[in-house]
C-alpha positions as CSV (number, residue, x, y, z in Angstrom):
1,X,0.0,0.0,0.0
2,X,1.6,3.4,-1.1
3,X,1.3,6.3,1.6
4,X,-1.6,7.9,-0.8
5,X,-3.6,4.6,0.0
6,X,-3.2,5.1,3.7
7,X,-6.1,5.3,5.4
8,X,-7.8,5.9,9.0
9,X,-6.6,4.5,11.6
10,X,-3.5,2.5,9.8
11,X,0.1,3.4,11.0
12,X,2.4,6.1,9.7
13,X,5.2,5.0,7.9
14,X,8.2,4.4,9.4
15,X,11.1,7.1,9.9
16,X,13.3,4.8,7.3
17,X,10.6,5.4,4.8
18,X,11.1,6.5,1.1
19,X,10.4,10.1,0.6
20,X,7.1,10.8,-1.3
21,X,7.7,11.0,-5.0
22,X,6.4,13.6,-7.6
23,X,3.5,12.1,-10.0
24,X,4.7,13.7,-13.4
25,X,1.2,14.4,-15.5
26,X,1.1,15.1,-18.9
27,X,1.4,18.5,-18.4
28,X,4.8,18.1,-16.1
29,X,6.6,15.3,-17.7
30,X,8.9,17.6,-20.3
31,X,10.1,18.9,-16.9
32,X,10.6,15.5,-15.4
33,X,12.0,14.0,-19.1
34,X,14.8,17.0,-18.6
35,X,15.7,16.7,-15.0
36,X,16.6,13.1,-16.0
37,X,19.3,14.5,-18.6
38,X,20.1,16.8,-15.8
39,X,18.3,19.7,-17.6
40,X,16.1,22.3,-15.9
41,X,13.1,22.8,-18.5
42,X,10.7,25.8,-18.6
43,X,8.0,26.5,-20.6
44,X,8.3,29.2,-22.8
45,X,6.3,31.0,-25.3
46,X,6.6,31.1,-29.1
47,X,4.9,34.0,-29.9
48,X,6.2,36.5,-27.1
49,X,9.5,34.7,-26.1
50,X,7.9,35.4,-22.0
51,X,9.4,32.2,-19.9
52,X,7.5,31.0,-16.8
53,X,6.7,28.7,-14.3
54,X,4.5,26.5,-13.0
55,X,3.0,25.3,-16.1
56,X,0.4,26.5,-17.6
57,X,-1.8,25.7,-20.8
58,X,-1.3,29.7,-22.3
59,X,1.2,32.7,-22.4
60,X,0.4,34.7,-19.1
61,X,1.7,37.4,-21.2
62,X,-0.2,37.4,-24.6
63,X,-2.2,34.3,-24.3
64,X,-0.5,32.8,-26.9
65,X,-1.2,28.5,-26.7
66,X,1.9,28.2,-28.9
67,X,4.4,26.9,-26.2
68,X,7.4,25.0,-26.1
69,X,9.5,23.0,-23.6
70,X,13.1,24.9,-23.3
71,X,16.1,24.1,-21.3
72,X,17.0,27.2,-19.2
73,X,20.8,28.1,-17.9
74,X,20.0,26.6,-14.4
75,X,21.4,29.8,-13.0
76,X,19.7,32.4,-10.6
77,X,20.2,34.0,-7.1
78,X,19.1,33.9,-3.8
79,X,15.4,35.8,-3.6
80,X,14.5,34.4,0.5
81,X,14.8,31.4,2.0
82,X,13.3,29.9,5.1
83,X,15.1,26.9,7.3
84,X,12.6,24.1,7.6
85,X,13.2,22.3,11.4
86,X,9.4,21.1,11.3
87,X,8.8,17.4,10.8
88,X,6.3,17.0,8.2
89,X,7.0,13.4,6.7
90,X,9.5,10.9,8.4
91,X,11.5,10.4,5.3
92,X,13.4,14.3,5.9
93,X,13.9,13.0,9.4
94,X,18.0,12.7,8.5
95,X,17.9,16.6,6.5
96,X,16.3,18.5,9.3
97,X,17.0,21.3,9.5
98,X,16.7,22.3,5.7
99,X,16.7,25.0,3.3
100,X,13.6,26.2,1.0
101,X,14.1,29.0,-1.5
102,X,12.7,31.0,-3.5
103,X,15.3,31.7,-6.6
104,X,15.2,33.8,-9.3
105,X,16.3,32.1,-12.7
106,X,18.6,34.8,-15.4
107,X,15.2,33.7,-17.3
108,X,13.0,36.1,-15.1
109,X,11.2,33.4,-13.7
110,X,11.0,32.4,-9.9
111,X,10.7,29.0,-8.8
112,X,11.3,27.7,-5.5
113,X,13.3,24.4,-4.5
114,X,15.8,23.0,-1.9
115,X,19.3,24.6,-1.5
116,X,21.8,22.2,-0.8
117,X,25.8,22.8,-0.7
118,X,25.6,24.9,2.3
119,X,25.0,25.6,5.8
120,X,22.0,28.7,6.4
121,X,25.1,31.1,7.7
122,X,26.4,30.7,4.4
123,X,23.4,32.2,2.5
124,X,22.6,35.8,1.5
125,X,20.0,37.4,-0.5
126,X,21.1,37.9,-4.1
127,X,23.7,35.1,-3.6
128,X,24.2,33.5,-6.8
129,X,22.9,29.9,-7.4
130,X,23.0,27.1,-10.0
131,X,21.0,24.6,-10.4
132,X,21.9,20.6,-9.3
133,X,20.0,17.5,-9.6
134,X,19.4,14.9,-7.3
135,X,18.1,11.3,-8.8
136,X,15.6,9.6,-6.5
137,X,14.8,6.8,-8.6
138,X,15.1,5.9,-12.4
139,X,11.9,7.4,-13.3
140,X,12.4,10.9,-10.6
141,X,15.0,13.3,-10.9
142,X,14.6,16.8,-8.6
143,X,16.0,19.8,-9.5
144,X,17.5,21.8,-6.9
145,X,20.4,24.6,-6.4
146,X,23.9,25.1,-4.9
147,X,26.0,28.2,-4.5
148,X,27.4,29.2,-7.8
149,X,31.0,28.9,-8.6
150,X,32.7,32.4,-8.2
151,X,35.7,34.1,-8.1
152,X,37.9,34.8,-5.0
153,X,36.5,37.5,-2.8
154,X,33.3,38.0,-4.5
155,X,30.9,38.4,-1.1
């Protein structure tokens, strides 16, 4: 029985449980398909050239419907953070505390993802970031960032 199955009354899963996977959908798998091959993919629009995230079905720009799957640099910088110590599913047991962000891609586009490289001292806002991928299974690949490589006394 898969912890979406769980009902009522049953037990929770145990603190050496998997972590909950993603369920790609047609809409998402291009995004899943390129965090395999270690690319980030975004959706971006024919007609405008606008890029954005989450997915969406039209252009929140012009409306266009004429969109296409595009890797993007995988580089952005620091826009907040928050340092998770709350317990929400037994599998981050081993990761607590840990670090949520909100980054914003050279694209223009904000997403938010797991920061990993670092300790929370370490971070800034504006810091520069790039994106790394951790595999969880053959089908799941997760997208997530790292400080940015950078020359000697920069910050």
């Amino acid at each position: 029985m898969t912890e979406r199955q769980q009902t009522k009354g049953e037990s929770s899963p145990s603190p050496t449980s998997s972590k909950p996977l993603p369920i790609p959908d047609e809409a998402s798998r291009p995004f899943f398909a390129g965090a395999r091959e270690h690319q980030l993919m975004l959706q971006r629009c024919t007609a405008c050239g606008r890029w954005f995230w989450p997915v969406k079905s039209r252009c929140p720009e012009c409306w266009s419907p004429t969109l296409t799957w595009t890797p993007a640099s995988g580089q952005g910088t620091l826009y907040s953070f928050v340092l998770m110590h709350q317990l929400y599913h037994p599998a981050f047991a081993g990761e607590l505390p840990y670090i949520i962000a909100a980054i914003d891609l050279v694209e223009g586009v904000r997403i938010t993802s797991t920061i990993v490289g670092c300790q929370p001292d370490e971070l800034w806002i504006g810091m520069p970031l790039e994106v790394t991928f951790e595999q969880l299974n053959a089908e799941i690949t997760l997208p997530k960032f790292r400080p940015a490589a950078r020359p000697h006394g920069d910050h």
